[in-house]
Structure formats: C-alpha cells, structure tokens
BAMAR-956884 format. One record per residue: residue number from 1; y, x, z of N, C-alpha, C, O in turn; residue in three letters. Coordinates in steps of 0.2 Angstrom, whole numbers, plus 2048, in hexadecimal, padded with zeros to 3 digits. Atoms other than C-alpha are relative to their C-alpha. Layout:
{NUM, {Y, X, Z}, {Y, X, Z}, {Y, X, Z}, {Y, X, Z}, ALA}
...
// end
This chain:
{1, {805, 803, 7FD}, {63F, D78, 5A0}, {803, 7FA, 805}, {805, 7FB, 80A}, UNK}
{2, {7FD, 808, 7FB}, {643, D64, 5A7}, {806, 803, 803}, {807, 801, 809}, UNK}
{3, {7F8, 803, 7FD}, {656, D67, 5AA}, {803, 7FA, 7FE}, {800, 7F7, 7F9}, UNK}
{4, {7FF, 806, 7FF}, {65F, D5A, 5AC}, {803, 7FC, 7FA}, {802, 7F6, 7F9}, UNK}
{5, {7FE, 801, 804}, {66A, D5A, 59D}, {7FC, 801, 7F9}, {7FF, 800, 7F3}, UNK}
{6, {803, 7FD, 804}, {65C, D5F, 592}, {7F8, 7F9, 801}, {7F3, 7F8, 7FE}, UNK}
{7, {808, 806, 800}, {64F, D4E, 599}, {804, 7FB, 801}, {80A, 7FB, 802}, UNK}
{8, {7FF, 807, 800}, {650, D3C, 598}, {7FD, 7FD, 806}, {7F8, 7FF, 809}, UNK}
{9, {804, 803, 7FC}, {64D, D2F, 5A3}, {7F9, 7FB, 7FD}, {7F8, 7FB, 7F7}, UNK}
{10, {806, 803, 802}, {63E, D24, 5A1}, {801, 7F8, 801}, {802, 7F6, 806}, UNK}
{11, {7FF, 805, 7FC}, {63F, D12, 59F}, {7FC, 7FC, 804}, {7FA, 801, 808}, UNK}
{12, {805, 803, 7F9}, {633, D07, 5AB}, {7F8, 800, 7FC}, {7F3, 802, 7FF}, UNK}
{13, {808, 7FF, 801}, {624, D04, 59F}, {7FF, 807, 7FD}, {7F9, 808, 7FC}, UNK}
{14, {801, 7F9, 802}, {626, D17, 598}, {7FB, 803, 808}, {7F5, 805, 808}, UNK}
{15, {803, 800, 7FA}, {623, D1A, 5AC}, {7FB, 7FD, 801}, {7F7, 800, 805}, UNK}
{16, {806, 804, 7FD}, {617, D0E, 5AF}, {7FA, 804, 7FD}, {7F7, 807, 801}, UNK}
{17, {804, 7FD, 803}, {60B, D17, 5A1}, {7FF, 807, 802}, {7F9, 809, 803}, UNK}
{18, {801, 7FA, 7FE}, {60F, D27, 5A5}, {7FB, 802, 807}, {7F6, 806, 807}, UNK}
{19, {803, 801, 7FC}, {609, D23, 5B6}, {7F9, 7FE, 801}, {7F6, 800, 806}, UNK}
{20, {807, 801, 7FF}, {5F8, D1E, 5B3}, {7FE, 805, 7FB}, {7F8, 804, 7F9}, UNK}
{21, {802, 7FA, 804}, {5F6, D2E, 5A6}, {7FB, 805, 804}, {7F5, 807, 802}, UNK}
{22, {802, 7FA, 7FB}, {5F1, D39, 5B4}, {7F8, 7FF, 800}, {7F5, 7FA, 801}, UNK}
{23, {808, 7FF, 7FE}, {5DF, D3E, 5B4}, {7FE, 805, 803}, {802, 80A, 802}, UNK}
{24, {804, 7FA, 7FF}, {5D2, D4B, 5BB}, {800, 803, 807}, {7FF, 7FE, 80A}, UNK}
{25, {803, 7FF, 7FA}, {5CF, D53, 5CC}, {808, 800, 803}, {808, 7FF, 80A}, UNK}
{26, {7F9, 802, 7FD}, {5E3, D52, 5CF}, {801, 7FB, 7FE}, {807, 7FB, 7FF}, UNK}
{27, {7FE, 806, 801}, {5E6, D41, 5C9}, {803, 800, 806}, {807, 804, 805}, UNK}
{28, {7FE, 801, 7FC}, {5EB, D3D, 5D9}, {808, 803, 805}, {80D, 800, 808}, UNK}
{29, {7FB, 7FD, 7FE}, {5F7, D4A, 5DD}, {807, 7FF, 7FB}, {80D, 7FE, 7FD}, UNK}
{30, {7FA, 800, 804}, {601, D49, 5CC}, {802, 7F9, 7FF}, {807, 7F7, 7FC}, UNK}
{31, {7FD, 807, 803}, {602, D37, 5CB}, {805, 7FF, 808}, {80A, 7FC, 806}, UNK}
{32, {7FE, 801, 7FB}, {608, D37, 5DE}, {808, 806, 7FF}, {80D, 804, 802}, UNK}
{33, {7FB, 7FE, 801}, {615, D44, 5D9}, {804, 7FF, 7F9}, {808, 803, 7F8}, UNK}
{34, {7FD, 803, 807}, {61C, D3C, 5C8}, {804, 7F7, 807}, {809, 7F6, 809}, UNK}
{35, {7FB, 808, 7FC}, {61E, D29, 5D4}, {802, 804, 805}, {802, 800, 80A}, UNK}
{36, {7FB, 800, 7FB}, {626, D32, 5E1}, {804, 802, 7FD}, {80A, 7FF, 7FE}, UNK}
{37, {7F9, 7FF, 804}, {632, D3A, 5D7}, {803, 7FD, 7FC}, {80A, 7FD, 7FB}, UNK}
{38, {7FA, 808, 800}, {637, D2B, 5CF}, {801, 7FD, 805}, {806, 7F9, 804}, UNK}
{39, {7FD, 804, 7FA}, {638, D23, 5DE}, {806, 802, 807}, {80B, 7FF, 80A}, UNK}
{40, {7FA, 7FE, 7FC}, {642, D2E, 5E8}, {804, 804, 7FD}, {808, 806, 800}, UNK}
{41, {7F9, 7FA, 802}, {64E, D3A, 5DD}, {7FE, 805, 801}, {802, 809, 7FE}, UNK}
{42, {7FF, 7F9, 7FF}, {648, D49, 5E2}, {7FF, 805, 7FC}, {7F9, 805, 7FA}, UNK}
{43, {805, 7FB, 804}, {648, D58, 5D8}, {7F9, 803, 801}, {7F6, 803, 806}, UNK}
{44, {807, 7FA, 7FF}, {639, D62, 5D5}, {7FD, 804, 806}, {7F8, 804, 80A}, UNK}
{45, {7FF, 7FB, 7FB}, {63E, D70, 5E0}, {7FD, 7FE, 806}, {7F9, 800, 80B}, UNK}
{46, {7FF, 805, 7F6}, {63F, D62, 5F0}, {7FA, 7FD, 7FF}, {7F6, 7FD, 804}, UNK}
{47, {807, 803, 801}, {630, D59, 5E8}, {7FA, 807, 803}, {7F5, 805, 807}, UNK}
{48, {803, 7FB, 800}, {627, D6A, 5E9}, {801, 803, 807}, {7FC, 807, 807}, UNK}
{49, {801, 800, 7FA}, {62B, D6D, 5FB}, {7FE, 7FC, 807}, {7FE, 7FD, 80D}, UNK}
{50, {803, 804, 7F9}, {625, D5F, 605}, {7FA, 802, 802}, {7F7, 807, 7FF}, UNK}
{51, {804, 7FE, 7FE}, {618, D5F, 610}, {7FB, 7FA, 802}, {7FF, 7F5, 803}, UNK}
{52, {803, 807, 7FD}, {60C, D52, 616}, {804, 800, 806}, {802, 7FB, 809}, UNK}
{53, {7FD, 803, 7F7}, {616, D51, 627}, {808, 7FF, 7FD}, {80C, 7FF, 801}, UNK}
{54, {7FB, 804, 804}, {625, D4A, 61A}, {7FE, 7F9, 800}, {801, 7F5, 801}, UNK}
{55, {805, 807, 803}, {619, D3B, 616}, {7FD, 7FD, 805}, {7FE, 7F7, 807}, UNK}
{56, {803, 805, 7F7}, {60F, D37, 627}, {803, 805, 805}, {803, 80B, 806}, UNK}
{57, {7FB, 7FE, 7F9}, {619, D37, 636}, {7FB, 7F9, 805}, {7FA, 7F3, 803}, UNK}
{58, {803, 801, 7F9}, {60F, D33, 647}, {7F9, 7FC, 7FE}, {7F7, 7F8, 802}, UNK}
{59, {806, 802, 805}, {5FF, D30, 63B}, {801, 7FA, 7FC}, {7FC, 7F8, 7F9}, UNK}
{60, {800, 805, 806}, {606, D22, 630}, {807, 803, 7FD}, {80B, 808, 800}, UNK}
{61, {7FB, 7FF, 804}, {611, D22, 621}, {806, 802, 802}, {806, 801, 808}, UNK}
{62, {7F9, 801, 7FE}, {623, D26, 623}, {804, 7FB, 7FA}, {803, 7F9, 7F4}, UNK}
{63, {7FC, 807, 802}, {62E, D19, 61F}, {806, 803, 7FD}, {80A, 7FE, 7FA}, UNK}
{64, {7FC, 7FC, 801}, {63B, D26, 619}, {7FE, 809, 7FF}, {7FC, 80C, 803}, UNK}
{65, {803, 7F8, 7FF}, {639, D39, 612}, {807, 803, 802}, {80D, 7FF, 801}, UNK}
{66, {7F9, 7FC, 801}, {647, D45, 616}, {800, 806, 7FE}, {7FC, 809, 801}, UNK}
{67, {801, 7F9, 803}, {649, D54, 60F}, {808, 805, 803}, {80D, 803, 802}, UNK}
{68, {7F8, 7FE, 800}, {657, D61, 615}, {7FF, 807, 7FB}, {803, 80B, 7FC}, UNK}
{69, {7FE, 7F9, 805}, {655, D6F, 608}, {802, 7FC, 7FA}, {7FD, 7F9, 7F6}, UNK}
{70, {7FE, 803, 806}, {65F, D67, 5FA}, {803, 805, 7FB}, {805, 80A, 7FC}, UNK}
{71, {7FB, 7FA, 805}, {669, D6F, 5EA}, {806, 801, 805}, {807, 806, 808}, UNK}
{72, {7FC, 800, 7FC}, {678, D68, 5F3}, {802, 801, 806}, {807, 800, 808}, UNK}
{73, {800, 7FD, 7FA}, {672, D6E, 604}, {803, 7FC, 806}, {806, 7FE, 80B}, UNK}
{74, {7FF, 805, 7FC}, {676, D5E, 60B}, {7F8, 7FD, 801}, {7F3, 7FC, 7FC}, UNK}
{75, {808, 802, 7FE}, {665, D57, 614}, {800, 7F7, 7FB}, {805, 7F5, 7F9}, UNK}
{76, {805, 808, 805}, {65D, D44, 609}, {7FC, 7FD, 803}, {7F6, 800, 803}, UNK}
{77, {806, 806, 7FD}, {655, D37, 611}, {7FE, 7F9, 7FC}, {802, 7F4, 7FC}, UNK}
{78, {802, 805, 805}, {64D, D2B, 605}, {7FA, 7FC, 805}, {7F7, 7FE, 80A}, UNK}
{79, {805, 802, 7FD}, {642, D1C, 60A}, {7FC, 800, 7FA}, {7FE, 800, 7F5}, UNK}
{80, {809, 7FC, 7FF}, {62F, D1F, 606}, {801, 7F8, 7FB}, {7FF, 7F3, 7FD}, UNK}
{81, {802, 807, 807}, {630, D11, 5F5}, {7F6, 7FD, 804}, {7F3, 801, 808}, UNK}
{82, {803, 803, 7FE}, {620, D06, 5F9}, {7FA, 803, 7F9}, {7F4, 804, 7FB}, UNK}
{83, {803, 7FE, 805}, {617, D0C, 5E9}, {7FF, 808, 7FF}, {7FA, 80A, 7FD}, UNK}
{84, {802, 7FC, 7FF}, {61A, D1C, 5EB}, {7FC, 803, 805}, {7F8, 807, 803}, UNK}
{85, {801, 7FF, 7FC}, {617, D1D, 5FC}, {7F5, 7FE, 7FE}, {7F1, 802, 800}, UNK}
{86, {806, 804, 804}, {605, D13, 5F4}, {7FC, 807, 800}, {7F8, 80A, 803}, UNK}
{87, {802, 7FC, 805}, {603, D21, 5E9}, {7FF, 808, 802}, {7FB, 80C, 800}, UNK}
{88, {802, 7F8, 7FB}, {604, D31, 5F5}, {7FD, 7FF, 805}, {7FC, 804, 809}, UNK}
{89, {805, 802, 7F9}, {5FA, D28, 604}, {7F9, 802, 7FB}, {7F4, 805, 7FE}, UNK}
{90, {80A, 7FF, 805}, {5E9, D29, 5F5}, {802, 808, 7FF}, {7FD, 80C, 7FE}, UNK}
{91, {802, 7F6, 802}, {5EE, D3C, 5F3}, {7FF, 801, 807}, {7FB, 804, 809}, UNK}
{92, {800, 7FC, 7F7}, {5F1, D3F, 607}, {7F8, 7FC, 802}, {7F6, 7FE, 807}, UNK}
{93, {806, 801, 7FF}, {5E0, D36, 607}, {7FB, 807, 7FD}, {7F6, 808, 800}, UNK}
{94, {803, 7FC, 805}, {5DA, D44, 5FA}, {800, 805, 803}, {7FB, 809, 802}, UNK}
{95, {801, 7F8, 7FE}, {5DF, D53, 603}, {7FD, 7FF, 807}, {7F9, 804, 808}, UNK}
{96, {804, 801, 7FA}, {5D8, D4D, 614}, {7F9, 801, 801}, {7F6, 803, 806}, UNK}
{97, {807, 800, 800}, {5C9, D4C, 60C}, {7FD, 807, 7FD}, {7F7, 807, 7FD}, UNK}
{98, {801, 7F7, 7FF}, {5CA, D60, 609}, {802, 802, 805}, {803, 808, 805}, UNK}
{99, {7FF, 7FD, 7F7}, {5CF, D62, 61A}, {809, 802, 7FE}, {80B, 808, 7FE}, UNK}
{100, {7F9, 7FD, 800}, {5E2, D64, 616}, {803, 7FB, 804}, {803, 7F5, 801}, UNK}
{101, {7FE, 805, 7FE}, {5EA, D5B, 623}, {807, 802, 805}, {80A, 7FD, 807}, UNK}
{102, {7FC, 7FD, 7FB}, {5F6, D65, 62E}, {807, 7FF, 7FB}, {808, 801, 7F5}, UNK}
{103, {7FC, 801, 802}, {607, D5E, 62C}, {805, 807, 7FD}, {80B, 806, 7FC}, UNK}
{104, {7FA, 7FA, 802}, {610, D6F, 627}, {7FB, 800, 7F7}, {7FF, 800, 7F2}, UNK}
{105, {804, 7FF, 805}, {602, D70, 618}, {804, 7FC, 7F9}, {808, 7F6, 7FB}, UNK}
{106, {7FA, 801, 804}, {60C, D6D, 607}, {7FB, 7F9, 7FD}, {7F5, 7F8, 7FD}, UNK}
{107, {802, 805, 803}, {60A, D5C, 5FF}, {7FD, 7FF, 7F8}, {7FA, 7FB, 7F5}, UNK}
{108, {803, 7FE, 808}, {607, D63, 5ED}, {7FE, 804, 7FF}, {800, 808, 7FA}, UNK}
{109, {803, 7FB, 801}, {5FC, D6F, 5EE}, {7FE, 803, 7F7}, {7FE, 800, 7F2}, UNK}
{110, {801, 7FD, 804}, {5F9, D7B, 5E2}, {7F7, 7FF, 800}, {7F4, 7FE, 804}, UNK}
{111, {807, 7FF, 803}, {5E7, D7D, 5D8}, {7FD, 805, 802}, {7F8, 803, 805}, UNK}
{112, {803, 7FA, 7FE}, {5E3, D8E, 5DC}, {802, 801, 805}, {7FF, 805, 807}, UNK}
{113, {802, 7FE, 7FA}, {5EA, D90, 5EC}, {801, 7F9, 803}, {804, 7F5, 800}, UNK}
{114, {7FE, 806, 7FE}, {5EA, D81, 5F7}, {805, 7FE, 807}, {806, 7F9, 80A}, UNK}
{115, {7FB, 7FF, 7FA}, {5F5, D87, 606}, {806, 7FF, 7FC}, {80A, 7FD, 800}, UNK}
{116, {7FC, 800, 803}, {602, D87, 5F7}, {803, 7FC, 7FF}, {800, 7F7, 800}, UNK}
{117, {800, 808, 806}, {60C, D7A, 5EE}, {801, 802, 7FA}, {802, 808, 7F8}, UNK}
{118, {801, 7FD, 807}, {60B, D7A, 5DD}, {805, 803, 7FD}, {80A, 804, 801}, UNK}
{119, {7FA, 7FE, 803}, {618, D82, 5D1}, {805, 7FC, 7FD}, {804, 7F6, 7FB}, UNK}
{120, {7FC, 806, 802}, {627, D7B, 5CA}, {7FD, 801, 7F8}, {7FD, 7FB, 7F5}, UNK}
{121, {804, 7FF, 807}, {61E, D82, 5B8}, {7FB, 7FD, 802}, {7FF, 7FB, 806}, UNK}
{122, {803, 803, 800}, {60F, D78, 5BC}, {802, 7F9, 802}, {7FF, 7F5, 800}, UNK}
{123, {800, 807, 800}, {616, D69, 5C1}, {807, 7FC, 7F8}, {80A, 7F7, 7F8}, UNK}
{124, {7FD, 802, 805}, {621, D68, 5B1}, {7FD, 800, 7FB}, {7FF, 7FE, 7F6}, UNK}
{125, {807, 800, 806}, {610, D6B, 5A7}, {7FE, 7FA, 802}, {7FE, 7F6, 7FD}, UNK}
{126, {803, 807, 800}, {60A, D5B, 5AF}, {804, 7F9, 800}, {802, 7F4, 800}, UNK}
{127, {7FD, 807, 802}, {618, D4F, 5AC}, {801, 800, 7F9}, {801, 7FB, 7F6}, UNK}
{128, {801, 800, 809}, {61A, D57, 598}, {7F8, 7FE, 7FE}, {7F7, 7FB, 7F8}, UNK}
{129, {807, 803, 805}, {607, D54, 595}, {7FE, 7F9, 800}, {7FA, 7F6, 7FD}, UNK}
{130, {801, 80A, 801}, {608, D42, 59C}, {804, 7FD, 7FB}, {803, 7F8, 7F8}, UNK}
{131, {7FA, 803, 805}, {618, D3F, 592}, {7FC, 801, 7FA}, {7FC, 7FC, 7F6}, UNK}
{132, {804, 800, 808}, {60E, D45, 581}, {7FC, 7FF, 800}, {7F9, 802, 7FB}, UNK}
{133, {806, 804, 7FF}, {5FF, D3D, 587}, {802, 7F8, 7FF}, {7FE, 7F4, 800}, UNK}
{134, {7FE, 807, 802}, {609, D2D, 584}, {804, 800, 7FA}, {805, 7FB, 7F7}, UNK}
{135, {7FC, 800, 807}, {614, D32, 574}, {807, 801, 802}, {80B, 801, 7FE}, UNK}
{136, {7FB, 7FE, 7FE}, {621, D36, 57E}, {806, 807, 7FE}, {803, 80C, 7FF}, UNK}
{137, {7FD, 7FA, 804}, {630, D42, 576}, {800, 805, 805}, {7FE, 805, 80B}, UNK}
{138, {7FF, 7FB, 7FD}, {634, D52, 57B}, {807, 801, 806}, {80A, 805, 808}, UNK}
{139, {7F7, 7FF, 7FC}, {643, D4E, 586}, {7FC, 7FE, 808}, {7FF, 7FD, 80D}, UNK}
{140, {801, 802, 7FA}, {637, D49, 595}, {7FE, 807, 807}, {7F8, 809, 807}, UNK}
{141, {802, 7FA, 7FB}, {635, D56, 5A3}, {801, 7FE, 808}, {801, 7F8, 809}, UNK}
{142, {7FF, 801, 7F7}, {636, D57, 5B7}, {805, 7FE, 800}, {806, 7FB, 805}, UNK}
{143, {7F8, 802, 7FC}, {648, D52, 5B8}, {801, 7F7, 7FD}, {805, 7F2, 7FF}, UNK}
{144, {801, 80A, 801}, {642, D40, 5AD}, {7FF, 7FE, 807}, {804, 7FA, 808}, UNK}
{145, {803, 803, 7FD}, {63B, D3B, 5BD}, {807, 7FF, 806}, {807, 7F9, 807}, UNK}
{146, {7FA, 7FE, 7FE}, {64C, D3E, 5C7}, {804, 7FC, 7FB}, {806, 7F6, 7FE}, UNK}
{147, {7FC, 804, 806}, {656, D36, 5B7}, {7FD, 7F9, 800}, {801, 7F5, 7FE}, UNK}
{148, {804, 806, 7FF}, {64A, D26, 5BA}, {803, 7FD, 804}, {805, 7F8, 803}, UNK}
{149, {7FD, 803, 7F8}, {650, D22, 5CA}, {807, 7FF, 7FF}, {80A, 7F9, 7FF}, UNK}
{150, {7F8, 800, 804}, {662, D26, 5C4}, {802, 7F8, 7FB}, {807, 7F4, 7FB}, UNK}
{151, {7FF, 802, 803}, {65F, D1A, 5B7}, {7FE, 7F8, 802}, {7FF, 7F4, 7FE}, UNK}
{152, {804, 804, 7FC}, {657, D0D, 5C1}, {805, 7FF, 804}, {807, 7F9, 803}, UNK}
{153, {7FB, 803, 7FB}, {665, D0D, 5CE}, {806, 7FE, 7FB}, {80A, 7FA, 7FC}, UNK}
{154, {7FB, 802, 804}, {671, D0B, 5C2}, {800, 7F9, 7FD}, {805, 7F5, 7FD}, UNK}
{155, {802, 804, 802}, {669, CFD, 5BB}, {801, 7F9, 805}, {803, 7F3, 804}, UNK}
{156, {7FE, 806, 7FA}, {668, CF4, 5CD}, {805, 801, 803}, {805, 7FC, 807}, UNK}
{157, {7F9, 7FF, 7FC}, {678, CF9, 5D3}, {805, 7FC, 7FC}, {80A, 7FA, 7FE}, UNK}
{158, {7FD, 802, 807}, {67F, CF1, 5C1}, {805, 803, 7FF}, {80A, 800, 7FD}, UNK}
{159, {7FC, 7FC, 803}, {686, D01, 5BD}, {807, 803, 804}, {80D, 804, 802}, UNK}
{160, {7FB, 7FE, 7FB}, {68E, D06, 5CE}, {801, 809, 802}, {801, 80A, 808}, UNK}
{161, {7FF, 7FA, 801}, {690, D19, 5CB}, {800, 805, 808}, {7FD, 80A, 808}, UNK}
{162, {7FF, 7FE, 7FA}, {695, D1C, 5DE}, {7F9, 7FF, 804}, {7F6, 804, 807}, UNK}
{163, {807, 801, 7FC}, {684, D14, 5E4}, {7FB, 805, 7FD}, {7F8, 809, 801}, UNK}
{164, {808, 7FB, 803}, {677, D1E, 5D8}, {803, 806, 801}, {7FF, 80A, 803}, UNK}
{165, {7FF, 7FA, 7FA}, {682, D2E, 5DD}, {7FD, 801, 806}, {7FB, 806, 807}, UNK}
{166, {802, 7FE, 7FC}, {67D, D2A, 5ED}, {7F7, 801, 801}, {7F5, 806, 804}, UNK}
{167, {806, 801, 7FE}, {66B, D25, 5EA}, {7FD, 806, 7FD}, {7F7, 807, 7FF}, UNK}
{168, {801, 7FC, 802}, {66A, D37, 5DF}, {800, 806, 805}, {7FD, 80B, 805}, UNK}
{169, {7FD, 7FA, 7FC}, {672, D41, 5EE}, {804, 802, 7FD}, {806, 808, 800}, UNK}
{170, {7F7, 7FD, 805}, {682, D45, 5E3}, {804, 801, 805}, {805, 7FC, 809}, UNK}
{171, {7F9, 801, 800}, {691, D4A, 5E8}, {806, 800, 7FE}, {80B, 7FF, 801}, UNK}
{172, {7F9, 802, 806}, {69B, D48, 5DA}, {7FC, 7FB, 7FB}, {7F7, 7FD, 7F8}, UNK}
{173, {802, 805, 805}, {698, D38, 5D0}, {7FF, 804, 7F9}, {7FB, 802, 7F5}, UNK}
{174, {801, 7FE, 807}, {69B, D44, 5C0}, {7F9, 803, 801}, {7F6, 802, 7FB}, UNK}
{175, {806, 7FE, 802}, {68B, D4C, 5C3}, {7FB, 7F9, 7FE}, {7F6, 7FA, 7FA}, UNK}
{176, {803, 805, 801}, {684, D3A, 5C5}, {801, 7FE, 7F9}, {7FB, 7FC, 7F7}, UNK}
{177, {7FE, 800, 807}, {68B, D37, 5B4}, {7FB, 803, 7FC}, {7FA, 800, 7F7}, UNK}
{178, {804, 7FC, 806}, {680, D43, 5AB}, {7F9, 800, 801}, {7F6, 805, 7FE}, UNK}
{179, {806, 803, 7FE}, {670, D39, 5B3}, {7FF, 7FA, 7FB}, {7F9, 7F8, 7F9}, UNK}
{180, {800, 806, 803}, {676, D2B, 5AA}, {7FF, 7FF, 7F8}, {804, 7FF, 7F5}, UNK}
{181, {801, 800, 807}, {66C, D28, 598}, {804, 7F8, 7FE}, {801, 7F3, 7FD}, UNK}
{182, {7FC, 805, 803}, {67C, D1C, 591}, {802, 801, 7F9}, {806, 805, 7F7}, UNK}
{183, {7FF, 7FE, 808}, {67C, D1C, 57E}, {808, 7FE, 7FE}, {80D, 7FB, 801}, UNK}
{184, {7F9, 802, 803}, {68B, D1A, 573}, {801, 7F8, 7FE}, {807, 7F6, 7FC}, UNK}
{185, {7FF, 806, 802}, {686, D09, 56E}, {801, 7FB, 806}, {803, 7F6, 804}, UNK}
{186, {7FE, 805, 7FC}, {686, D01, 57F}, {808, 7FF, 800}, {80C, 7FA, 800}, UNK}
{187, {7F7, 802, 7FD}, {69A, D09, 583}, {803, 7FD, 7FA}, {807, 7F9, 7FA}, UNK}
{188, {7FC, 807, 805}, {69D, D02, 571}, {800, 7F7, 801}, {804, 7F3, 7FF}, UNK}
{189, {7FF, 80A, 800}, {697, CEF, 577}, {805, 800, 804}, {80B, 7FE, 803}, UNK}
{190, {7F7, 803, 7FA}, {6A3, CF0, 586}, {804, 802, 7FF}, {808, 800, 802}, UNK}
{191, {7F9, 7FE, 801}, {6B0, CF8, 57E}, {801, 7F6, 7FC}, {806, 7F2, 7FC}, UNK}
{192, {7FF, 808, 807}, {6AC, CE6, 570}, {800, 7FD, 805}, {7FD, 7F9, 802}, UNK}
{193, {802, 806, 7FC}, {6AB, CDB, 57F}, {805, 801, 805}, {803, 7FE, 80A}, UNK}
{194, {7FA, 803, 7FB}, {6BB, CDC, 58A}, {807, 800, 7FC}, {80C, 7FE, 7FF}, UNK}
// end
C-alpha cells in the first residue's frame, strides 16, 4: 500500500487533474491533503497527524509547518507553499463551520469519528480513486504525493541530489535516490552527450 519503491511520482498536469477530482462532502479535506502533500514532502503518517494548530498560529496561517514526529526522528519545518496553504485555509474554513476549531483538533479528520484523524487505509483509498478517476496506473499511492515534490525539487535544483535530500528530510542522499523517477533513456542521453 503507497510505498515508496512501489509509487510514482506525478508529473505537474497529472497533479493538476488529480487535484480538482475530489468531490462530495469531503472535497475539501482530500483535496487539501493531496496539495499539501505535494507541496511539503511529508509522508502520510506526518500528514495524518497534524493539527489545526500546525496550520494557524496566533489566528492566521503559518508561514511554515513543523512537524517533530518524523520517520528519521529529526523534527521538519517546511514553508506553508501559497497553494497549498490556499487549499487547507477552505477546509480549516470547513471544519469551523462544524465547530472544530480548537488548535489540538486533528486537521484530517476522520468520517465517522471527528475527534479523530482519518486512517492511513483511507487516505490511500482517496488518492487511488482520484488516480483511477483520471486513467491513472496502478503505481500511484500516498507516497506519489511525497515522490512529486522529490521530483519537482529535482527538476528546480537542476538535478542537485544534496538539495532535494534536504527538501525530503533525508539523510542519506541514497535514500533520495529512490524518490528520483530517472529512466534509462535520460542516463543513455548524458552518457551520448559528454
């Protein structure tokens, strides 16, 4: 289920459609957790414990999330992308208006309980059924959205292996290595071209 060597990244209009898939009385939540997870890196698990007092700090947005329960148990501070940031302000408008407002209250609530945050099995059913609601293959799971950003920094870094490490939270570039969707016909050009 969405590991990392088992999902693809998504390229930018793959993302884009995915993004407006979302429909129904969570529209709001899963589309807000699809653009934050490509915009910040964070696994599922990290996605799956914030809380609205991750997101608004002294009643406006934050300008940066941080997370310190990470795999590698080093704390992550990402800044709050402006689209993402977009895109989970219209859900924290959403829960407000069910009275969930108390900064400890989880930002992804669950369906059936709403003290809750959803599970990592439901939020892996709503990123597979937006991907095959666009024709998308079966390589896309939770750790795509994660792999997007990887593939994304790589792209604007122009392929600085040390930088999207960092922007991953890695601490060994070889694991960033195996975020990187590099085919064999790219390393054949540059091998033909030096």
């Amino acid at each position: 289920m969405g590991t990392s060597n088992k999902t693809r990244a998504l390229d930018k209009k793959e993302a884009e459609l995915m993004s407006e898939t979302f429909t129904g009385k969570y529209e709001l939540r899963n589309r807000a957790l699809f653009i934050l997870g490509c915009k910040t890196g964070f696994r599922v698990n990290e996605l799956l414990r914030l809380t609205i007092g991750h997101v608004i700090q002294n009643g406006k947005p934050a300008s940066r999330i941080t997370i310190t329960k990470t795999k590698n148990k080093k704390p992550r501070s990402v800044a709050f992308h402006p689209e993402a940031q977009a895109a989970v302000m219209e859900w924290v408008k959403q829960l407000e208006s069910l009275g969930i407002t108390k900064a400890s209250n989880p930002l992804f609530i669950s369906q059936k309980d709403k003290s809750q945050s959803m599970s990592r099995i439901q939020a892996y059913r709503i990123i597979k059924d937006a991907a095959e609601a666009n024709g998308l293959d079966g390589t896309v799971g939770t750790h795509s959205m994660r792999k997007t950003l990887g593939m994304r920094a790589w792209e604007v870094t122009n392929g600085n292996i040390y930088k999207v490490a960092e922007v991953l939270g890695h601490t060994d570039v070889n694991s960033t290595r195996h975020y990187l969707d590099i085919d064999q016909t790219e390393i054949d050009d540059i091998v033909l071209s030096v």
